[in-house]
PDB file of N, CA, C and O in Angstrom:
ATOM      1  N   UNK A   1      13.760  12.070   7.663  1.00  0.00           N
ATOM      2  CA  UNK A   1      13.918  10.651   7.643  1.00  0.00           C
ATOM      3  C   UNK A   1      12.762  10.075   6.834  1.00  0.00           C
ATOM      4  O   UNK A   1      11.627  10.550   6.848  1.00  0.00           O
ATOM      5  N   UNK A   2      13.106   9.119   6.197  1.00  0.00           N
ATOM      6  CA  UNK A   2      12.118   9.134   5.077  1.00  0.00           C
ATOM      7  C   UNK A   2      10.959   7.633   6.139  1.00  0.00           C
ATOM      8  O   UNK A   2      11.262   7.037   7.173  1.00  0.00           O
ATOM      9  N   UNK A   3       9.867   7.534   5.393  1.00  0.00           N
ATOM     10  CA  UNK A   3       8.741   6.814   5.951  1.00  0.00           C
ATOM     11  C   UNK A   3       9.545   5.118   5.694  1.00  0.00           C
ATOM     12  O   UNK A   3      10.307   4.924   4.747  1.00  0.00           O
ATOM     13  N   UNK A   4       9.213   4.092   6.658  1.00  0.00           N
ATOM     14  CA  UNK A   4      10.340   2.750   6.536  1.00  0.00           C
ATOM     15  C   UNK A   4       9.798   1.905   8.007  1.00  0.00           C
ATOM     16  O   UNK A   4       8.892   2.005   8.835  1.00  0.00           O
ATOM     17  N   UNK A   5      11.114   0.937   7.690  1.00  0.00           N
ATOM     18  CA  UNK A   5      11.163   0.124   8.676  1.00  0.00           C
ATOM     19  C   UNK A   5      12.798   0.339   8.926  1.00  0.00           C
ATOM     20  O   UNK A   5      13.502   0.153   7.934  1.00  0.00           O
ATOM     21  N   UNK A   6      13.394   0.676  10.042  1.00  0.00           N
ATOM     22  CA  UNK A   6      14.711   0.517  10.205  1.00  0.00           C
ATOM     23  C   UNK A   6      15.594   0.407  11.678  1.00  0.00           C
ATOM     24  O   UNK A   6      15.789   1.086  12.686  1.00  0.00           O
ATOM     25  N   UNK A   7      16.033  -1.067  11.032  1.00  0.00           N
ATOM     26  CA  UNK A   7      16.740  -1.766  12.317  1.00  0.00           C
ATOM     27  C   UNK A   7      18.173  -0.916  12.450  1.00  0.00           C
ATOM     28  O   UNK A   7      18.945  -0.427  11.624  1.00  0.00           O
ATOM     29  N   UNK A   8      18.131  -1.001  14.175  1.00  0.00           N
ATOM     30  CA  UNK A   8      19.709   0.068  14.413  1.00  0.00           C
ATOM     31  C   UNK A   8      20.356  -1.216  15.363  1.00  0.00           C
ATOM     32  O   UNK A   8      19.631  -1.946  16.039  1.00  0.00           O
ATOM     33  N   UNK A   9      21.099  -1.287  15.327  1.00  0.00           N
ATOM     34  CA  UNK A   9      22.152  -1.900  16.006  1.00  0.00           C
ATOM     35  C   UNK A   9      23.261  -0.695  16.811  1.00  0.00           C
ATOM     36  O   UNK A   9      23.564   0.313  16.174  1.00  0.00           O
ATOM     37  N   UNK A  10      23.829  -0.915  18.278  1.00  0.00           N
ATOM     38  CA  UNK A  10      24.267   0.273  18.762  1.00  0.00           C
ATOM     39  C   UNK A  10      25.453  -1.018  19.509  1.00  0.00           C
ATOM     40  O   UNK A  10      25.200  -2.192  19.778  1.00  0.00           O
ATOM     41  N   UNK A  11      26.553  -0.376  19.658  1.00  0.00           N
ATOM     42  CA  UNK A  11      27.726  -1.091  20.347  1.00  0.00           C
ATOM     43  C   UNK A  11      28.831  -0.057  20.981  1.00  0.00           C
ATOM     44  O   UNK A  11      29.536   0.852  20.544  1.00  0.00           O
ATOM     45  N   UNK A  12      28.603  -0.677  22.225  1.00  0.00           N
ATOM     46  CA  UNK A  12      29.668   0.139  23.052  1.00  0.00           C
ATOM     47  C   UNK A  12      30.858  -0.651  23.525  1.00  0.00           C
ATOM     48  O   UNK A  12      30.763  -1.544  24.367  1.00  0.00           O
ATOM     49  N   UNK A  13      32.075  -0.255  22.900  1.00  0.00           N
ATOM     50  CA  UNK A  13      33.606  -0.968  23.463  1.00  0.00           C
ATOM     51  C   UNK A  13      34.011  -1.286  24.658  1.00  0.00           C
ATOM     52  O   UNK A  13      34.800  -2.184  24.954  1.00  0.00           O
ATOM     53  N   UNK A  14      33.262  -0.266  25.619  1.00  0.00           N
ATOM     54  CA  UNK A  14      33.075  -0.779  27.154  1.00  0.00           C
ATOM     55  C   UNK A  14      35.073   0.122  27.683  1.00  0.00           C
ATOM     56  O   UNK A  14      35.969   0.019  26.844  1.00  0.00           O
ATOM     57  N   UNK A  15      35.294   0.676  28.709  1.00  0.00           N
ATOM     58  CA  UNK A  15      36.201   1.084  29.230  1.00  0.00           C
ATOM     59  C   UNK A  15      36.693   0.388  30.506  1.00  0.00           C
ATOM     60  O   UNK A  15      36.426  -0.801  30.679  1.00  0.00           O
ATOM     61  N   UNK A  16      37.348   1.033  31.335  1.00  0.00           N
ATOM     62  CA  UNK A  16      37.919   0.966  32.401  1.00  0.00           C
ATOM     63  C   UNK A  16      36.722   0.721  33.381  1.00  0.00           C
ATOM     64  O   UNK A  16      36.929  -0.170  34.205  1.00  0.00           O
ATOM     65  N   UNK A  17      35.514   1.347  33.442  1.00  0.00           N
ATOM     66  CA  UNK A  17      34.632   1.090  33.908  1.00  0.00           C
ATOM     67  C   UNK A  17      33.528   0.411  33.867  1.00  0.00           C
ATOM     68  O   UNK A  17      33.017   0.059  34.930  1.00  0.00           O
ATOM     69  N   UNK A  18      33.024   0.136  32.824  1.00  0.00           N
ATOM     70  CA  UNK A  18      31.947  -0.318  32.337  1.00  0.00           C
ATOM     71  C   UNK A  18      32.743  -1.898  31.459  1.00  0.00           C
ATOM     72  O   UNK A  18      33.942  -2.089  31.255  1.00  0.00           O
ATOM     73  N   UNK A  19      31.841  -2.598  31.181  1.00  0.00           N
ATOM     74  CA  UNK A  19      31.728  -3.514  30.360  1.00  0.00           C
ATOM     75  C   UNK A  19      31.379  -3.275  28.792  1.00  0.00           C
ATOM     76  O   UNK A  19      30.522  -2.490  28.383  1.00  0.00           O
ATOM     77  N   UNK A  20      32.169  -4.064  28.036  1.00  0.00           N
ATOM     78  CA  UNK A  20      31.222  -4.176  26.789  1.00  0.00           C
ATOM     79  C   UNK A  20      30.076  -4.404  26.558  1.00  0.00           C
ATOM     80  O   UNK A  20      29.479  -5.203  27.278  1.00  0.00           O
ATOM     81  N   UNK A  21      29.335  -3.680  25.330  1.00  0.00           N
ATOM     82  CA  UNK A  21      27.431  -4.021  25.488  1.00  0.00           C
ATOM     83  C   UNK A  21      27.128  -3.857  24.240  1.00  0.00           C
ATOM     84  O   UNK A  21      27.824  -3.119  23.543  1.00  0.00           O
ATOM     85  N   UNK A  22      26.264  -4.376  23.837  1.00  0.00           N
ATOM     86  CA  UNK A  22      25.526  -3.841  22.544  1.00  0.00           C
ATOM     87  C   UNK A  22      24.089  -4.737  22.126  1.00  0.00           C
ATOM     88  O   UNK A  22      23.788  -5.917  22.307  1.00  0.00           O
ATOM     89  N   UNK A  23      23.554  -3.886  21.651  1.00  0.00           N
ATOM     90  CA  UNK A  23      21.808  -4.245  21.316  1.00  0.00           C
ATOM     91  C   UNK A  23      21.293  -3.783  20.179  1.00  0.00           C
ATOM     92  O   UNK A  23      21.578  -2.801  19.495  1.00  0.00           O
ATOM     93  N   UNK A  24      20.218  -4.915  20.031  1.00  0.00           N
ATOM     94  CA  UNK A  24      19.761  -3.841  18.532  1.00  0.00           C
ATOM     95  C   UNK A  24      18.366  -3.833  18.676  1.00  0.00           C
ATOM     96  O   UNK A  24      17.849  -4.540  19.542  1.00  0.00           O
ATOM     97  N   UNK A  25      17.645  -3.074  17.886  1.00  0.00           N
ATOM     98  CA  UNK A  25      16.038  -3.225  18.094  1.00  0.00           C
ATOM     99  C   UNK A  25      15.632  -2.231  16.614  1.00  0.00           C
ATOM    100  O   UNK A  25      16.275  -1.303  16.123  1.00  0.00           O
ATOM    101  N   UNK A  26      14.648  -2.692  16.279  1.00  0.00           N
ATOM    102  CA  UNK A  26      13.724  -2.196  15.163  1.00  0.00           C
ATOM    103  C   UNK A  26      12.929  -0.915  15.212  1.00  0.00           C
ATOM    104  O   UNK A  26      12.777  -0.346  16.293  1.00  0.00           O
ATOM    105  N   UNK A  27      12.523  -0.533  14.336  1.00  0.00           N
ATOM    106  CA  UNK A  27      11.605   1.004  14.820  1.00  0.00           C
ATOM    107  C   UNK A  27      11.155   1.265  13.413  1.00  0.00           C
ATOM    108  O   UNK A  27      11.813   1.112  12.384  1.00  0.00           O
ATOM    109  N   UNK A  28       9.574   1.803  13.582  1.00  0.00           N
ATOM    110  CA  UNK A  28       8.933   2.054  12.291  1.00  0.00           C
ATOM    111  C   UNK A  28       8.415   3.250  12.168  1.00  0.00           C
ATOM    112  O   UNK A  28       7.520   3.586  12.944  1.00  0.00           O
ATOM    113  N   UNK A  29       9.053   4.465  10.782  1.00  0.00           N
ATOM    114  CA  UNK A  29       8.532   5.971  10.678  1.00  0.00           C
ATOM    115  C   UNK A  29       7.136   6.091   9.993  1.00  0.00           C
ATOM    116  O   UNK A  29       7.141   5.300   9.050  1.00  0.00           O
ATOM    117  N   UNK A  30       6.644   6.361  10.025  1.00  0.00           N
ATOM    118  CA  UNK A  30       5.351   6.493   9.679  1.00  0.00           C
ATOM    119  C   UNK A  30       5.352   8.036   9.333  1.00  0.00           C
ATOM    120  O   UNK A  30       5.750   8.887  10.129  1.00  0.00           O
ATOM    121  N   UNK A  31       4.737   8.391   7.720  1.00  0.00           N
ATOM    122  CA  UNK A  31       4.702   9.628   7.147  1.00  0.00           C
ATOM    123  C   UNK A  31       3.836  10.886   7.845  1.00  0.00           C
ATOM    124  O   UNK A  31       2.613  10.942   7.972  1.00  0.00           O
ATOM    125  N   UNK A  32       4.735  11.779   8.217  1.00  0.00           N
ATOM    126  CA  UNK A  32       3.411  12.691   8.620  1.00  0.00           C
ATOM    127  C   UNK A  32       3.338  14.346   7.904  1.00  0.00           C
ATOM    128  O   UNK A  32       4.100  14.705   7.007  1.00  0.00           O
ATOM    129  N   UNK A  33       2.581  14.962   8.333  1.00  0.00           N
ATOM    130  CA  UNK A  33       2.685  15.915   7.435  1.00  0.00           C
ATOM    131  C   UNK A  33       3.254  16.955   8.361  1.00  0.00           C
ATOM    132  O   UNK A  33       3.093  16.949   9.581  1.00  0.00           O
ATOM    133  N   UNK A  34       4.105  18.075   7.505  1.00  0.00           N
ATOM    134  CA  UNK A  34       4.153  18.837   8.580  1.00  0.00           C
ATOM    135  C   UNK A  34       4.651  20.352   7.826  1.00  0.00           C
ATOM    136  O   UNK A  34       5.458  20.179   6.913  1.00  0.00           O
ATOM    137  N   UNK A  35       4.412  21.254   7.998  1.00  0.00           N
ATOM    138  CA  UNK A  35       4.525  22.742   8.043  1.00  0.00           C
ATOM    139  C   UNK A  35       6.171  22.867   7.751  1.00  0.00           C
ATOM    140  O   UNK A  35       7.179  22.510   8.362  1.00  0.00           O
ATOM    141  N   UNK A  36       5.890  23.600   6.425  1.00  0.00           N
ATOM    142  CA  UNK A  36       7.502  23.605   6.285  1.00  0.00           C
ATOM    143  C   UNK A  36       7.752  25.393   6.247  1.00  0.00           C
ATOM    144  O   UNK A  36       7.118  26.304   5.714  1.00  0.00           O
ATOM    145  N   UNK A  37       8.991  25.350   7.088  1.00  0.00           N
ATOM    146  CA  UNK A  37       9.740  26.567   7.724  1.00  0.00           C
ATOM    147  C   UNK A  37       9.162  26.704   9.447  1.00  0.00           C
ATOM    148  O   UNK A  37       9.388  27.652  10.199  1.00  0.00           O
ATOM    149  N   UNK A  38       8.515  25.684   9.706  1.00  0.00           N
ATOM    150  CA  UNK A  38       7.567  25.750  11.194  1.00  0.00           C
ATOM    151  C   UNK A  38       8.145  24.499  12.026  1.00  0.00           C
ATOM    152  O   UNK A  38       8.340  23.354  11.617  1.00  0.00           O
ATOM    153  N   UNK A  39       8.379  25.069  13.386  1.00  0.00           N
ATOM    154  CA  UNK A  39       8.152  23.440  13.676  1.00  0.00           C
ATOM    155  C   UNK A  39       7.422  22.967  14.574  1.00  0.00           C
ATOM    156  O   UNK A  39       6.943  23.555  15.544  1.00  0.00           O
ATOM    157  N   UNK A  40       7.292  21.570  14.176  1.00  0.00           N
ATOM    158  CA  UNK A  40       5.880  20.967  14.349  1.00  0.00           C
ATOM    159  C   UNK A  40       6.314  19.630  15.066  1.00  0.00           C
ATOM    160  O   UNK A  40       7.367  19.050  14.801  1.00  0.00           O
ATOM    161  N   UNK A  41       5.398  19.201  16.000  1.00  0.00           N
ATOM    162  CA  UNK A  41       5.240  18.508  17.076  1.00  0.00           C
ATOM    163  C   UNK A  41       4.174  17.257  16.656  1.00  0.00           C
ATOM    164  O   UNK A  41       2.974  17.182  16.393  1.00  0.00           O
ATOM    165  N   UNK A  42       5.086  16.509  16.729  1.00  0.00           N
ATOM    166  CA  UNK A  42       4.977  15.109  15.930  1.00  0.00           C
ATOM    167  C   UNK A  42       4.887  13.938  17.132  1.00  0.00           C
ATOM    168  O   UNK A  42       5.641  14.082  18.093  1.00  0.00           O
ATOM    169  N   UNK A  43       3.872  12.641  17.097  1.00  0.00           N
ATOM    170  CA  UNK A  43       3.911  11.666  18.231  1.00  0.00           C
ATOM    171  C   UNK A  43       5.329  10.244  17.184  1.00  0.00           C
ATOM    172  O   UNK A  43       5.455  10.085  15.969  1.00  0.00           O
ATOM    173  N   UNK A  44       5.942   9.668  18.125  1.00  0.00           N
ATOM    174  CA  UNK A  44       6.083   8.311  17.583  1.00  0.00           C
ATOM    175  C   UNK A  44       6.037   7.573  18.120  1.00  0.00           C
ATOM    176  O   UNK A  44       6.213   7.622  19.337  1.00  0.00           O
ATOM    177  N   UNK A  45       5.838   6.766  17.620  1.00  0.00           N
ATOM    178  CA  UNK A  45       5.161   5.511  18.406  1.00  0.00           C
ATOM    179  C   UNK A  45       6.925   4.650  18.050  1.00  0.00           C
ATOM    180  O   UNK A  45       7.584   4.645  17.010  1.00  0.00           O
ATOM    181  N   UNK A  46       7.126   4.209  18.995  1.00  0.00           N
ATOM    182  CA  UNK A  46       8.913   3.384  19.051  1.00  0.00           C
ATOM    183  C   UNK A  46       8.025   1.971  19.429  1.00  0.00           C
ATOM    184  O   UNK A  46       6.980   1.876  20.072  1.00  0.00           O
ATOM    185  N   UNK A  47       8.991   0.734  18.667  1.00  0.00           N
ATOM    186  CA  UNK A  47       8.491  -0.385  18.798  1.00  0.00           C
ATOM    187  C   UNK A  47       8.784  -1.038  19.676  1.00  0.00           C
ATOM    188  O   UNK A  47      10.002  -1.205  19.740  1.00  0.00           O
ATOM    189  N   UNK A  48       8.003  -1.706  20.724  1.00  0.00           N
ATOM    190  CA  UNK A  48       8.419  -2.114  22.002  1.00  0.00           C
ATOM    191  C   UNK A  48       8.595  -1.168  23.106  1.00  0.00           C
ATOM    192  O   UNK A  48       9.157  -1.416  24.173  1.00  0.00           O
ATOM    193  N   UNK A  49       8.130  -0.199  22.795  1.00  0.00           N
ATOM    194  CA  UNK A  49       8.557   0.777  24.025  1.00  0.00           C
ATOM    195  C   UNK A  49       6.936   1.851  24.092  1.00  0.00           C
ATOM    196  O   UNK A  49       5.873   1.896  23.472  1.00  0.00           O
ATOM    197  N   UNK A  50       7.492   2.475  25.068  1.00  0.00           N
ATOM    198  CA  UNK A  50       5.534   3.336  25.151  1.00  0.00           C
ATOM    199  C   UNK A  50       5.989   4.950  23.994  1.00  0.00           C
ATOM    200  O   UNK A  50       7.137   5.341  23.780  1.00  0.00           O
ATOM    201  N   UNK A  51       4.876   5.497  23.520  1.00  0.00           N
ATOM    202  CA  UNK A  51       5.075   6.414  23.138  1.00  0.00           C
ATOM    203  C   UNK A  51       5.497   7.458  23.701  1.00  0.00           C
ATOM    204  O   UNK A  51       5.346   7.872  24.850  1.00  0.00           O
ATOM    205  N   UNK A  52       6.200   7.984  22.564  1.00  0.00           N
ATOM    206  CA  UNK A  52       7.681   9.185  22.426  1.00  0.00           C
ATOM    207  C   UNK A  52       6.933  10.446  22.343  1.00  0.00           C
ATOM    208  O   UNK A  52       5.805  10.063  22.032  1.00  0.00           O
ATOM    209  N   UNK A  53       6.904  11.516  22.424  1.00  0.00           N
ATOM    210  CA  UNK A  53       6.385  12.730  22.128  1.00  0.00           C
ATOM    211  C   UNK A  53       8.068  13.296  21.581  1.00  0.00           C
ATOM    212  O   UNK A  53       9.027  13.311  22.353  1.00  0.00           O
ATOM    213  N   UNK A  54       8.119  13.581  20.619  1.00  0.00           N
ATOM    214  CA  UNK A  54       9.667  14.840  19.709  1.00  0.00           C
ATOM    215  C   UNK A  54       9.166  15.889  19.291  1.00  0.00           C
ATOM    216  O   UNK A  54       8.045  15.934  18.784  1.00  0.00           O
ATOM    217  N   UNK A  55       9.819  16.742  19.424  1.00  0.00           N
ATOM    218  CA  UNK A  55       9.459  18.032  18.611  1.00  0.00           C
ATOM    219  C   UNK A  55      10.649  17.803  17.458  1.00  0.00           C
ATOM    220  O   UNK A  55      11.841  17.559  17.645  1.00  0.00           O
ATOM    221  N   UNK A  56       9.700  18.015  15.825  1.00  0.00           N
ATOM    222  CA  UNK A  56      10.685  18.148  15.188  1.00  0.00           C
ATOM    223  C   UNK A  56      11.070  18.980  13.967  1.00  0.00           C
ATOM    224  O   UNK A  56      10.087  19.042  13.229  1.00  0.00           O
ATOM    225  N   UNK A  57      12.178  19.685  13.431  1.00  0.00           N
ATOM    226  CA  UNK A  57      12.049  20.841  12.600  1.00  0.00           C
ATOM    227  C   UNK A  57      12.248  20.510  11.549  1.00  0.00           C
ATOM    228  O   UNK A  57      13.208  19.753  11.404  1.00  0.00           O
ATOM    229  N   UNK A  58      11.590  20.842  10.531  1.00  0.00           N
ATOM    230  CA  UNK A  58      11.901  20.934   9.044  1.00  0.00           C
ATOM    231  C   UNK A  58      13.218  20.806   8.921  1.00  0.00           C
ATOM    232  O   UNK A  58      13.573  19.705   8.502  1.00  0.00           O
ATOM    233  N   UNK A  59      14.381  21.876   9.239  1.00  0.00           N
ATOM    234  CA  UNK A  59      15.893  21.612   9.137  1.00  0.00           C
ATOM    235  C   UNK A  59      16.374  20.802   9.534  1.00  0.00           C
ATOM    236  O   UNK A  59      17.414  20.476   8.961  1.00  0.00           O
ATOM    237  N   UNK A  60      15.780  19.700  11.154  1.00  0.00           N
ATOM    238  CA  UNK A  60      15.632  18.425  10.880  1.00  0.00           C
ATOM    239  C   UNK A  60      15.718  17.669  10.193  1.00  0.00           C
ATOM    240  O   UNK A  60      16.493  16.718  10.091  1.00  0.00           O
ATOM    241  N   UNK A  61      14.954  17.995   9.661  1.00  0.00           N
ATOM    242  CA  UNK A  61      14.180  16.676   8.641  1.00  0.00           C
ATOM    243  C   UNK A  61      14.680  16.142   7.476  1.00  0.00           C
ATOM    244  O   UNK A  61      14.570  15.042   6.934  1.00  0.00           O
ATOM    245  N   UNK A  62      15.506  17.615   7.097  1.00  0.00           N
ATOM    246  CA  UNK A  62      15.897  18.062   5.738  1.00  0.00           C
ATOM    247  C   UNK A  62      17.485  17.225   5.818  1.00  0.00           C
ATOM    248  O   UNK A  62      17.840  16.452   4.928  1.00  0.00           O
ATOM    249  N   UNK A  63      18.319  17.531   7.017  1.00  0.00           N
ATOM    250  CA  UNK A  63      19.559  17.185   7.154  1.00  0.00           C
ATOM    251  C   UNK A  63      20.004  16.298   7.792  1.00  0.00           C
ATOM    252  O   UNK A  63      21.198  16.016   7.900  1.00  0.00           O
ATOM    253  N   UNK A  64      18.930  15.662   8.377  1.00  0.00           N
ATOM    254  CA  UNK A  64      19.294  14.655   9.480  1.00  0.00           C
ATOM    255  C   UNK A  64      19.434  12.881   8.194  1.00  0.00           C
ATOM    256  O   UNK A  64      18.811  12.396   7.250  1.00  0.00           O
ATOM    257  N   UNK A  65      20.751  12.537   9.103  1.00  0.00           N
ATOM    258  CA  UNK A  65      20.823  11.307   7.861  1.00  0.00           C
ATOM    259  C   UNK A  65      20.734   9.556   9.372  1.00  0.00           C
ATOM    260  O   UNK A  65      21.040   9.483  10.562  1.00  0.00           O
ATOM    261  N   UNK A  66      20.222   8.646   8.466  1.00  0.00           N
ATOM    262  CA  UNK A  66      19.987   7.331   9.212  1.00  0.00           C
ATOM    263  C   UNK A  66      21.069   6.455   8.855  1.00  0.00           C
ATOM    264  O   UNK A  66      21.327   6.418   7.652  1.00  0.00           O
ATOM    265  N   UNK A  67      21.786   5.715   9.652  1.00  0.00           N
ATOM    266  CA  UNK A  67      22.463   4.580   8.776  1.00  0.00           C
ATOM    267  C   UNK A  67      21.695   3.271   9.595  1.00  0.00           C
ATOM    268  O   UNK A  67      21.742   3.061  10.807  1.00  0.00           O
ATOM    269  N   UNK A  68      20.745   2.200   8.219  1.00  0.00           N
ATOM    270  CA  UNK A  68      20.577   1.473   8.708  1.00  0.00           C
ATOM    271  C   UNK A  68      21.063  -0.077   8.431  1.00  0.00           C
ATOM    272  O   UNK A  68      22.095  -0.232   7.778  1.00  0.00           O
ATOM    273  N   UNK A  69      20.358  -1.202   8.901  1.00  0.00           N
ATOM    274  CA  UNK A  69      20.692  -2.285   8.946  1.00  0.00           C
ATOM    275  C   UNK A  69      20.276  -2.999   7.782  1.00  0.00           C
ATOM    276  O   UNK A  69      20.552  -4.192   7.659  1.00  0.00           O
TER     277      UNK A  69
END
């Protein structure tokens, strides 16, 4: 995921049980370095919320795609 600012918006249609819902909130990646073919254990800091501890892998990193706002 490349280094940014990116707002997600999330919406749920809601069923038989539940209600409809949806929220959005912001979040900022910050570049880090990391060991490639290794994986490496990364902090993030999520906005509005307390820090995250992820473990995350290069093949991660490499394939994982964002759609943002």
């Amino acid at each position: 995921m490349a280094a940014g600012e990116y707002d997600v918006t999330v919406n749920y249609l809601g069923d038989e049980k539940y209600f409809e819902s949806s929220n959005a909130t912001s979040f900022k990646v910050s570049k880090t370095d990391l060991i490639v073919g290794t994986d490496s254990k990364a902090t993030a800091n999520v906005v509005g919320q307390n820090m995250v501890n992820a473990i995350l892998s290069y093949l991660f990193l490499k394939t994982s795609t964002v759609k943002s706002t």
